[in-house]
C-alpha positions in Angstrom: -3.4 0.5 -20.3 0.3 0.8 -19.8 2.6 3.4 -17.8 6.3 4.4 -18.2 9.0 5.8 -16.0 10.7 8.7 -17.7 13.6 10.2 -15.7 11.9 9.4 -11.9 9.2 11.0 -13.0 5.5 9.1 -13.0 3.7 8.9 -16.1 0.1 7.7 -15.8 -1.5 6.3 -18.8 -5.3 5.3 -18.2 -5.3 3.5 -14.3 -2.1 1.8 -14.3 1.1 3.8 -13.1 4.4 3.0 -12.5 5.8 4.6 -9.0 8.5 6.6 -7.4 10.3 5.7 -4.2 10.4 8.3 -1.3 11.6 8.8 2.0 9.2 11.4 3.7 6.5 10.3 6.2 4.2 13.2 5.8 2.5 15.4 2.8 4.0 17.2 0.7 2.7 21.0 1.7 0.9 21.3 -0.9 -1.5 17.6 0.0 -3.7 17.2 2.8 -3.4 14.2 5.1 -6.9 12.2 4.3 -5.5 8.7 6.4 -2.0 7.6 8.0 -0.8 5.4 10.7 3.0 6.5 9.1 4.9 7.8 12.2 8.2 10.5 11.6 12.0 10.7 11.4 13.6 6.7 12.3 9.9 5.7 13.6 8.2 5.6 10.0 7.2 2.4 10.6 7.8 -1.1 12.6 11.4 -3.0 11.7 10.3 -5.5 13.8 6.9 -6.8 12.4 4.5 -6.7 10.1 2.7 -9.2 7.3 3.9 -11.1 4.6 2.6 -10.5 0.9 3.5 -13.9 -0.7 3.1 -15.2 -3.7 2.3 -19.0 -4.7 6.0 -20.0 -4.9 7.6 -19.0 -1.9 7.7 -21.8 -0.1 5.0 -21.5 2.4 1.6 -23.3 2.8 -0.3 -19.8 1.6 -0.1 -16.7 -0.6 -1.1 -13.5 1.2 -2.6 -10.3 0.1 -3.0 -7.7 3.0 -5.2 -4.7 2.9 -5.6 -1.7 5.1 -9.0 0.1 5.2 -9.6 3.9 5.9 -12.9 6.2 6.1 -12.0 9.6 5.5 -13.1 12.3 7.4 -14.3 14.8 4.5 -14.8 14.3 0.8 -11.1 14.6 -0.9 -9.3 13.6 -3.7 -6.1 11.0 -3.4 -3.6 12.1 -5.7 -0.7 10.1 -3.4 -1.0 6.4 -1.2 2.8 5.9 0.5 3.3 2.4 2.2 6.2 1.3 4.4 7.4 -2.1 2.7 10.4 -4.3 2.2 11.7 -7.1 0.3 12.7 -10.3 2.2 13.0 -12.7 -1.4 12.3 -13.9 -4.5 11.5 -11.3 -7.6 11.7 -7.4 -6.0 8.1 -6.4 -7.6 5.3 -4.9 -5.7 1.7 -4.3 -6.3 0.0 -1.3 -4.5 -3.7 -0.5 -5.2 -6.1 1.9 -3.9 -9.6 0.1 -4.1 -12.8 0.2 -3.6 -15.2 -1.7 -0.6 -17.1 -4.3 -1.5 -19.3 -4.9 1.8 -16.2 -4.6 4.5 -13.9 -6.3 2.4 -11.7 -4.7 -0.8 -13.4 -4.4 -3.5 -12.8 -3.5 -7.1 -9.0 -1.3 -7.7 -9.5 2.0 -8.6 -5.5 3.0 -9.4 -2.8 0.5 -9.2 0.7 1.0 -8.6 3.8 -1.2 -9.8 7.2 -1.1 -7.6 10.4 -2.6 -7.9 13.6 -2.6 -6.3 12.4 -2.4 -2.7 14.7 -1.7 0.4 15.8 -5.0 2.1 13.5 -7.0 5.0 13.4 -4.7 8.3 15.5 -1.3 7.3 13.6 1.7 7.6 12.7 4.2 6.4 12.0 4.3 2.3 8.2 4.9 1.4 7.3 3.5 -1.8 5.2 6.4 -3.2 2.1 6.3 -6.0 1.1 9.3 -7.6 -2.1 9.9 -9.5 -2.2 13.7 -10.8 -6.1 13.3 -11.8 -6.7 11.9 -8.3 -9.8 9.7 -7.1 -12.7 11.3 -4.8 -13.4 9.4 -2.0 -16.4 10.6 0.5 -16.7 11.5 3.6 -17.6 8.1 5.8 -17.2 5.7 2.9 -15.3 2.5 3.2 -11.9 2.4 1.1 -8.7 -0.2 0.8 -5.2 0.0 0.0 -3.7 -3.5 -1.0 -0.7 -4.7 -1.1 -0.3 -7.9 -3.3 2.5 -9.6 -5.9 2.7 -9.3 -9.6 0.6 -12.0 -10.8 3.7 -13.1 -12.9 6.4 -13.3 -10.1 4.9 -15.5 -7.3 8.0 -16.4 -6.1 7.9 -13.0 -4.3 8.0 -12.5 -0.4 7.8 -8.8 0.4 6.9 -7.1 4.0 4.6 -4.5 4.8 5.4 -2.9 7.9 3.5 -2.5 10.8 3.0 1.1 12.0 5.4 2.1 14.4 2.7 2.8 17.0 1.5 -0.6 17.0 -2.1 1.3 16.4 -4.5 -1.4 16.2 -7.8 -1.2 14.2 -11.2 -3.1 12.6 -10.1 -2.2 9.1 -7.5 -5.1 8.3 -8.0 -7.5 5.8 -6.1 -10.4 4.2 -6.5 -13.0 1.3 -4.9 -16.2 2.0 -6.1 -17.9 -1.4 -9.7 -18.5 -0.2 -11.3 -14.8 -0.7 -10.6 -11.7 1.8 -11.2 -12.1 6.1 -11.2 -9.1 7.9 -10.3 -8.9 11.4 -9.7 -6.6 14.1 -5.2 -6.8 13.9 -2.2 -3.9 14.0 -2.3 -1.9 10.9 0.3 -1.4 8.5 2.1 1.4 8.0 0.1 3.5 5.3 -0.8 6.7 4.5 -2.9 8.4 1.8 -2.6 12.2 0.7 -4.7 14.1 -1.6 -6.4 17.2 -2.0 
């Protein structure tokens, strides 16, 4: 399945879709909020920290993939995932997924994003923004991840994802080092997820 940017405009084609940049920390009107730790104005999210998603070839002993995880609070439809990230260096490419659990850890993606061109390390305050018109349903209580990861084909990539401004701290953090997903109890990363 492929996708195709026309104009700044999304185009989804099956699962995969190719993303917008914005620079708005809250729904549009028209979207309800169904998870965010993004804060507002110049306090979006942290300049100061957050974790590395690293491919192979950066350098460093490990890749990382990092993953936030959110229960919402009613049954809803996501339509719209923003994430507060940067790129630090190698290849400007992004991977942003909104997946599934698989028993407290992410499971299985059920819409994935592809960015590029993302702001430099540490400057606030561009969102990179998915957009899925058909949506996925998520239930009330139910266990659900956003990752953030590099293109399997540019693991010379080192992008940031942000902390939340508020330095809110929370069980649903998870990370992939190489050796399968850990979660742990950490700061999470500045996210949030919109829908109907």
């Amino acid at each position: 399945m492929r996708g195709k940017r026309l104009s700044g405009v999304s185009i989804c084609l099956g699962m995969l879709v190719f993303a917008n940049v914005a620079v708005w920390a809250q729904a549009p009107s028209n979207l309800v909020t169904i998870y965010s730790t993004l804060g507002k104005g110049s306090n979006v999210y942290s300049t100061l920290s957050g974790f590395g998603i690293l491919g192979t070839n950066t350098g460093q002993m490990l890749p990382e993939m990092v993953a936030n995880g959110f229960r919402p609070k009613a049954d809803h439809v996501v339509t719209e995932v923003q994430v507060g990230a940067t790129h630090y260096q190698g290849t400007n490419v992004l991977v942003v997924s909104l997946n599934a659990d698989n028993n407290g850890v992410p499971g299985k993606a059920m819409v994935t994003w592809h960015f590029s061109n993302l702001p430099v390390i540490w400057s606030c305050c561009t969102l990179q923004t998915g957009k899925y018109a058909k949506g996925i349903p998520v239930k009330k209580g139910k266990l659900y991840w956003v990752v953030l990861r590099p293109e399997k084909q540019f693991q010379d990539t080192w992008d940031i994802w942000a902390d939340n401004f508020a330095e809110k701290q929370g069980h649903y953090f998870s990370n992939n080092t190489g050796t399968g997903w850990q979660t742990s109890y950490q700061v999470l990363s500045a996210v949030g997820v919109f829908g109907k």
